[in-house]
Residue frames relative to the residue before (quaternion, step in Angstrom):
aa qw qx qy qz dx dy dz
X 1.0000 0.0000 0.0000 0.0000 0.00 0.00 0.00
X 0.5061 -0.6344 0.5225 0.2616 3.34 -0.89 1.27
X 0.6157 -0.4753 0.4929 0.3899 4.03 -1.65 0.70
X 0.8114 0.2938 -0.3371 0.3764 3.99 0.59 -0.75
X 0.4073 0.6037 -0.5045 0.4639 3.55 1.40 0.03
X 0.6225 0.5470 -0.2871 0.4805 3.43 0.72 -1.57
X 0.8194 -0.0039 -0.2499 0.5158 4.23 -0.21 -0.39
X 0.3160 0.4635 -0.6949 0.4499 3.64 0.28 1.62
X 0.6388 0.3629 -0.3143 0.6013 3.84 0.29 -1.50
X 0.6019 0.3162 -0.5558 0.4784 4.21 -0.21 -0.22
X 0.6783 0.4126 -0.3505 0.4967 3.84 -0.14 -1.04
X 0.6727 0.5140 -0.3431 0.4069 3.86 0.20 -0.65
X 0.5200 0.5955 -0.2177 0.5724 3.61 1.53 -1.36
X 0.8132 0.2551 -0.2760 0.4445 3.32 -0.23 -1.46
X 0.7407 0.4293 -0.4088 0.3159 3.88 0.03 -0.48
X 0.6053 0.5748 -0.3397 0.4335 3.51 1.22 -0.47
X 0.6903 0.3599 -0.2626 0.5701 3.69 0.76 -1.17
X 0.5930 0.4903 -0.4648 0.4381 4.06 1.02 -0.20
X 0.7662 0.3538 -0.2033 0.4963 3.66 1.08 -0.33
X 0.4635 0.4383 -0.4827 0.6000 3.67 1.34 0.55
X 0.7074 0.4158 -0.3413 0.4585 3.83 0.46 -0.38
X 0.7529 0.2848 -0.4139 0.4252 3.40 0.54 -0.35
X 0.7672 0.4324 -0.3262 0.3435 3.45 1.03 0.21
X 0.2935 0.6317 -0.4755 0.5373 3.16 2.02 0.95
X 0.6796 0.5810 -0.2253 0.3872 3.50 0.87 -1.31
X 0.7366 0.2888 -0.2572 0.5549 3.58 0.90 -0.92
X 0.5619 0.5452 -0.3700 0.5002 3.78 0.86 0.45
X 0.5241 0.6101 -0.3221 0.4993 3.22 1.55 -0.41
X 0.6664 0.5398 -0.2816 0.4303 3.15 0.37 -1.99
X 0.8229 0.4695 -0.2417 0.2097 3.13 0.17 -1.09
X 0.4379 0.6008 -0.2811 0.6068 3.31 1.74 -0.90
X 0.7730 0.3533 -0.2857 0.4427 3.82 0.04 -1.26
X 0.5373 0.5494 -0.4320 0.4720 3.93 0.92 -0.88
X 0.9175 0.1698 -0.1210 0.3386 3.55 0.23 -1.11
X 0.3389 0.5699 -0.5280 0.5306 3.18 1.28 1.72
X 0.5094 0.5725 -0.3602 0.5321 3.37 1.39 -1.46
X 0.6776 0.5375 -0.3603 0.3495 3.75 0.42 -1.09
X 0.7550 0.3861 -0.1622 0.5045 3.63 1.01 -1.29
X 0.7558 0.2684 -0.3320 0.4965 3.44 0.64 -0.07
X 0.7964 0.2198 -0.2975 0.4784 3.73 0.46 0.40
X 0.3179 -0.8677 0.2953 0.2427 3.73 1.16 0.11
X 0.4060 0.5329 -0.2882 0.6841 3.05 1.60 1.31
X 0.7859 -0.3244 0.4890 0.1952 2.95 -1.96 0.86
X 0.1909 -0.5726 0.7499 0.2709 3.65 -0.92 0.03
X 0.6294 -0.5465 0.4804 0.2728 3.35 -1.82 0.85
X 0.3570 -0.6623 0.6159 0.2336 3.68 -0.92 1.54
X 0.8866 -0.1913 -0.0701 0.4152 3.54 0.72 -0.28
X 0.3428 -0.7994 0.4658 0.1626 3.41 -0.05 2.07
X 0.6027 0.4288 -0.5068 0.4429 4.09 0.44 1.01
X 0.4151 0.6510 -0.4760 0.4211 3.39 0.88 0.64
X 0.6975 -0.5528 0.3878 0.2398 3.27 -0.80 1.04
X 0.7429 0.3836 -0.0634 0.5449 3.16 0.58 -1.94
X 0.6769 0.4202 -0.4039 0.4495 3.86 0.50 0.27
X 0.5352 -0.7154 0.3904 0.2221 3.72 -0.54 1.67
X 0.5986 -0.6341 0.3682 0.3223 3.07 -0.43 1.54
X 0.5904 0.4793 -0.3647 0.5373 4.01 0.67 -1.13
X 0.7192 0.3351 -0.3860 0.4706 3.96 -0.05 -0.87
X 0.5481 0.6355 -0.3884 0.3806 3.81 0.83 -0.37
X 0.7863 0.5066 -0.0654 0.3476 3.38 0.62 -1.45
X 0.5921 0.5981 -0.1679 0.5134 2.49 2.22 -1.39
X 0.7582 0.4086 -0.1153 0.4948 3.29 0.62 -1.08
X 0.4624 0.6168 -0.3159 0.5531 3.52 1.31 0.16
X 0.7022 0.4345 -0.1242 0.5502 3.57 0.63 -1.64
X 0.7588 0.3346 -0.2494 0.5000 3.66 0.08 -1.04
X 0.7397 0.3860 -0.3958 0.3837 4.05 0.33 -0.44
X 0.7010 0.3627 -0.4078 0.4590 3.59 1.18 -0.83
X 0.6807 0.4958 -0.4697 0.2648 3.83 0.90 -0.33
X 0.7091 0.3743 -0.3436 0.4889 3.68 1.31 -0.45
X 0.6457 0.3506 -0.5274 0.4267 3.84 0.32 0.50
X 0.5785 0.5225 -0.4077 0.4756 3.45 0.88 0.18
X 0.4764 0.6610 -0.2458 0.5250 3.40 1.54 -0.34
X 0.7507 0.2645 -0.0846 0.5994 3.49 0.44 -1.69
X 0.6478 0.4468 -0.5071 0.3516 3.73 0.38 0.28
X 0.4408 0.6200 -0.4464 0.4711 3.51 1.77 -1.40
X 0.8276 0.3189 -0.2517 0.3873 3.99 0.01 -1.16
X 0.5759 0.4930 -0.5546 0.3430 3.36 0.86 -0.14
X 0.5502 0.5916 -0.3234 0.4926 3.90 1.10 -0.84
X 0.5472 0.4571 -0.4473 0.5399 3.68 0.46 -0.61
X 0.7833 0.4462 -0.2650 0.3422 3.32 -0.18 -1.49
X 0.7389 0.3387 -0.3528 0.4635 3.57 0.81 -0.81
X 0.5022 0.6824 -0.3865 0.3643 3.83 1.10 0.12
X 0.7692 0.3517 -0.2338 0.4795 2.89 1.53 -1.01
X 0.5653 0.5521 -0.4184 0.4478 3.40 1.08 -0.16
X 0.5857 0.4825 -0.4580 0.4630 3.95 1.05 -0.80
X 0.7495 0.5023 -0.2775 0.3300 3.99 0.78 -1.18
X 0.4112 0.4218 -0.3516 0.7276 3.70 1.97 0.02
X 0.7675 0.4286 -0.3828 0.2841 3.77 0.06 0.18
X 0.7183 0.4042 -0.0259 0.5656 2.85 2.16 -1.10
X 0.3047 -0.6045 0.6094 0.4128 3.34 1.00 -0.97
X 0.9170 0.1806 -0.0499 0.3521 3.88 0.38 0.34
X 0.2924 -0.8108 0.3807 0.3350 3.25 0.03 0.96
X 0.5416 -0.7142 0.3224 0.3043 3.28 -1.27 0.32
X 0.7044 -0.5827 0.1522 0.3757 3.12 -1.25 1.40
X 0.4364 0.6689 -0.3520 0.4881 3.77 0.84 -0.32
X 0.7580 0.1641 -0.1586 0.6110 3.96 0.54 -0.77
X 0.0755 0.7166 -0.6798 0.1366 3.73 0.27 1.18
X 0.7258 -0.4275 0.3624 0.3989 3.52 -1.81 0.55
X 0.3901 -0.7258 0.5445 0.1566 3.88 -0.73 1.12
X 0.0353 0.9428 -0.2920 -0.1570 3.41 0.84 -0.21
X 0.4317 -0.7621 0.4717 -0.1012 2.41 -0.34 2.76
X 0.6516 0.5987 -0.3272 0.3314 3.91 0.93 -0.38
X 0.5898 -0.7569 0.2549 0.1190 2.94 -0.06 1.99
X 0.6944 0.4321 -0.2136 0.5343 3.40 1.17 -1.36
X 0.8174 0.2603 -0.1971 0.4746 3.46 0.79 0.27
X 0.2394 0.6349 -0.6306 0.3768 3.38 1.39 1.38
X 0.5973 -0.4550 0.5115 0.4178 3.71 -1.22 -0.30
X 0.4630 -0.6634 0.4587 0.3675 3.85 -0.85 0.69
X 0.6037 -0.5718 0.4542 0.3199 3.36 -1.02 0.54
X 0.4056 -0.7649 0.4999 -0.0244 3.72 -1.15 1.21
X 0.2944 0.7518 -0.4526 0.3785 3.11 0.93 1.69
């Protein structure tokens, strides 16, 4: 693959998985807003550092929104990794092997 093929597919990569995440994220909100709605019959805090919002609905709504859009973005990226590598034959250089293989982490510095 030629250097300008190579930073098209990078530019092609980054705008696709930058728009599968922000539209995992606003598909999120919404799903979690209107649970927050059914299980506490209220609004979710617009902003859980306000005083006047109960520290529990803070924390709550803190914990559950950053752990499930961080959730539905982790899978939107998966998903758009695998659809670019069924498009390409290869995933894109940006999502190289993370290397999870223990026997070849670096020894610990104690």
């Amino acid at each position: 693959m030629s250097k300008g093929s190579k930073q098209q597919s990078s530019k092609v990569w980054s705008a696709g998985s930058a728009v599968a995440a922000i539209a995992a994220a606003a598909v999120a909100k919404k799903a979690l807003t209107t649970s927050w709605r059914a299980a506490t019959g209220k609004n979710p805090p617009a902003n859980p550092a306000d005083p006047d919002v109960e520290l529990w609905e803070a924390v709550a709504w803190a914990a559950a929104s950053g752990t499930i859009i961080a959730l539905a973005r982790m899978l939107a990226a998966r998903k758009a990794a695998e659809y670019y590598a069924r498009s390409t034959g290869h995933l894109p250089a940006e999502l190289g092997k993370d290397s999870q293989d223990a026997s070849k982490a670096p020894a610990p510095t104690h």
